[in-house]
N, C-alpha and C positions, 0 to 999 in steps of 0.2 A: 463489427460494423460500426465505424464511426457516423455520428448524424451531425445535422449541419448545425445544430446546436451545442457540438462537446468541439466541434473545428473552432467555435466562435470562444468558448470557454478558455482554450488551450491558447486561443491568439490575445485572448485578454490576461492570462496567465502569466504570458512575458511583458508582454505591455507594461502590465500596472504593478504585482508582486513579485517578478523575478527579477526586471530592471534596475540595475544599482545595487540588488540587495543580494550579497556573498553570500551571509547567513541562512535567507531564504533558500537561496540555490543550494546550498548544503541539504539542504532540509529534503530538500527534492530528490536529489541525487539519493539522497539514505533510504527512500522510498523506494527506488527504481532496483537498488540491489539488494534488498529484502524482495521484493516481488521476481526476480532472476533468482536468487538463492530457494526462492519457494518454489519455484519449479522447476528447480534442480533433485529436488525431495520428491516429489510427487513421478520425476520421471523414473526415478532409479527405484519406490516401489513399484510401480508398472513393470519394470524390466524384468523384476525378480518373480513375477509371475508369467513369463514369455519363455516356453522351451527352446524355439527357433535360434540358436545363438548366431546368424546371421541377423535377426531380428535385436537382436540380444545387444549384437556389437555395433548396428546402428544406431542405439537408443543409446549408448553406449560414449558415443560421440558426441549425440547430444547433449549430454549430460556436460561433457569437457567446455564445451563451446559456451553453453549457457550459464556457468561455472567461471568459464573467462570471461563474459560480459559484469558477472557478479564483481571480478576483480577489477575489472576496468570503470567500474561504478565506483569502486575502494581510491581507486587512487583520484578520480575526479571529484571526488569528496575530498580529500587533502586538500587540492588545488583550491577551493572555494573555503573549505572551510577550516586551512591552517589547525587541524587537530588530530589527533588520536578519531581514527573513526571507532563509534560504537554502534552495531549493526541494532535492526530493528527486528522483534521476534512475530513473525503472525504464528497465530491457533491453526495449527499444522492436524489434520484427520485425514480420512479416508476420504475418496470423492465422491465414491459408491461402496455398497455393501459387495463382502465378498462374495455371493452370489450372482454378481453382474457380470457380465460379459468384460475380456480386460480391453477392448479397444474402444469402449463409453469414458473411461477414462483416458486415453488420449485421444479423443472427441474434443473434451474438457480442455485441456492441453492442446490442441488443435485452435479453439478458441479463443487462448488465450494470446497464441502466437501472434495469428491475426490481427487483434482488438491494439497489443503492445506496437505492431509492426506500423499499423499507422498511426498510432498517438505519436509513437519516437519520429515519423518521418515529418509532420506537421510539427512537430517541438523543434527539430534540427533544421527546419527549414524556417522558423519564426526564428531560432538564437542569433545574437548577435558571435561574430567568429570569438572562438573561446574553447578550453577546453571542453567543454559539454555538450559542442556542437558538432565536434570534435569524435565526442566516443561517440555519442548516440551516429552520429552518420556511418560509421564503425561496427555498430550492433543491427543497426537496421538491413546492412548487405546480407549479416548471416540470418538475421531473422525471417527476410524473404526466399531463402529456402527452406528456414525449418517449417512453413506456412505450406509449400509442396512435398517436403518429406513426411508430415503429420500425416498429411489427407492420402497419399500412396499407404502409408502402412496402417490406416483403416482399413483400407479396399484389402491389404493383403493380411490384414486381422481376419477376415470374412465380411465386413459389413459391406452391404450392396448402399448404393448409391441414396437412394431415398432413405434408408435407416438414418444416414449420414445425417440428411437435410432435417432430419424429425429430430436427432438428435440436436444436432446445432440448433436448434431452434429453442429445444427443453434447456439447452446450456442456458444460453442467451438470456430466457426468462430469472433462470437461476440466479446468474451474477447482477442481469438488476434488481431482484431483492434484496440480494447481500448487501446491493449497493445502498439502495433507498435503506436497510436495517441500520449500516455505518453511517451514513447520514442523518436519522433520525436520531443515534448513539450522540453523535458529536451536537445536535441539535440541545438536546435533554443537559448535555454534559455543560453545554455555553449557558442554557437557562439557567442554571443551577447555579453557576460561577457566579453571574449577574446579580441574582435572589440574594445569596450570601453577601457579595459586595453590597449590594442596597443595603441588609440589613446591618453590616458591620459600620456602615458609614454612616446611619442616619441614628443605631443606637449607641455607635461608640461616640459619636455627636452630643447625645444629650445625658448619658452618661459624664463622659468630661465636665460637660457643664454643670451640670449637678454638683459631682466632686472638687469645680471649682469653687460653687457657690456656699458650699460648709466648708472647705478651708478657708471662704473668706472669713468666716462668722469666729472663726480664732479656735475652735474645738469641734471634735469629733465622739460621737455618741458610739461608744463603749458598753457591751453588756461582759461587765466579768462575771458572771455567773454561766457562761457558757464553759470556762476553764475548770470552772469548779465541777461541772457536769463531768471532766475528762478525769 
């Protein structure tokens, strides 16, 4: 579920840092097929715990499709960003313990579909015509069926309709922690950069100066009796 707050984020998104900027849009695109290649992982262990191999061979498909949006992310990285693409790794786990029911995990994956289906369609519909606007309009066709394919093979996992909504709802809490944790991550990570540049700038500032102000003076103060110590 997008809010009318992450609509506004996304349209300022283009506006201000992806306008003009190849490099940035690279940057973006490297995001979008790490997050398709991760749940390309997360589908194909789900399947391997599904004996129905009609269920088997649905997920199955899935798996191909979301897989081809990963590749079609590869080459619209080219496009922007003229290089060798190198893919981004996320911390790949379980979603749940193996004692959980398996269709909480494509709950999980259910959510996900969703949440990607309309950021991509609000992005493709803010880009300017371009490659990128291009794929994602591309991925969003398939994306709004795997949004009705998800939620049918819950029901036909066994969960009844309210588990569903209870579920989707513990998802939802879930990913905004992860989210606000990465966010407070990159937070700590930017302060820290800052901290270090202050101090590198304000002590290699009078450092310098120092070391200027005894090379002026024609000599440097020498203790050779530290060599002798060696």
């Amino acid at each position: 579920m997008i809010t009318a707050i992450e609509r506004l984020k996304i349209r300022l998104a283009v506006s201000v840092e992806l306008s003009g900027k190849p490099a940035k849009v690279s940057e973006v695109i490297r995001g979008f097929q790490a997050t398709e290649a991760d749940g390309v992982w997360h589908l194909y262990r789900g399947m391997k715990q599904i004996d129905d191999p009609r269920e088997r061979a649905i997920i199955f498909g899935h798996c191909l499709e979301e897989e081809s949006h990963a590749d079609a992310f590869v080459k619209a990285y080219k496009h922007y960003g003229g290089r060798v693409f190198t893919p981004t790794h996320y911390e790949r786990k379980a979603l749940y313990a193996g004692d959980e029911p398996i269709w909480k995990t494509f709950a999980f994956v259910h959510v996900g579909e969703v949440d990607a289906t309309q950021r991509f369609r609000i992005l493709s519909q803010e880009l300017p015509p371009g490659a990128l606007k291009d794929c994602l309009s591309n991925v969003v066709s398939d994306e709004e069926g795997h949004v009705d394919l998800t939620y049918e093979m819950l029901k036909r996992l066994g969960a009844t309709d309210s588990a569903i909504r209870s579920e989707v709802r513990w998802v939802r809490v879930r990913r905004l922690w992860e989210r606000w944790l990465r966010t407070g991550k990159r937070l700590i990570d930017n302060l820290a950069n800052i901290s270090l540049s202050i101090v590198y700038y304000v002590f290699g500032a009078l450092l310098f100066g120092a070391a200027r102000r005894r090379l002026a003076r024609g000599f440097v103060t020498y203790d050779n009796n530290k060599m002798k110590h060696l």
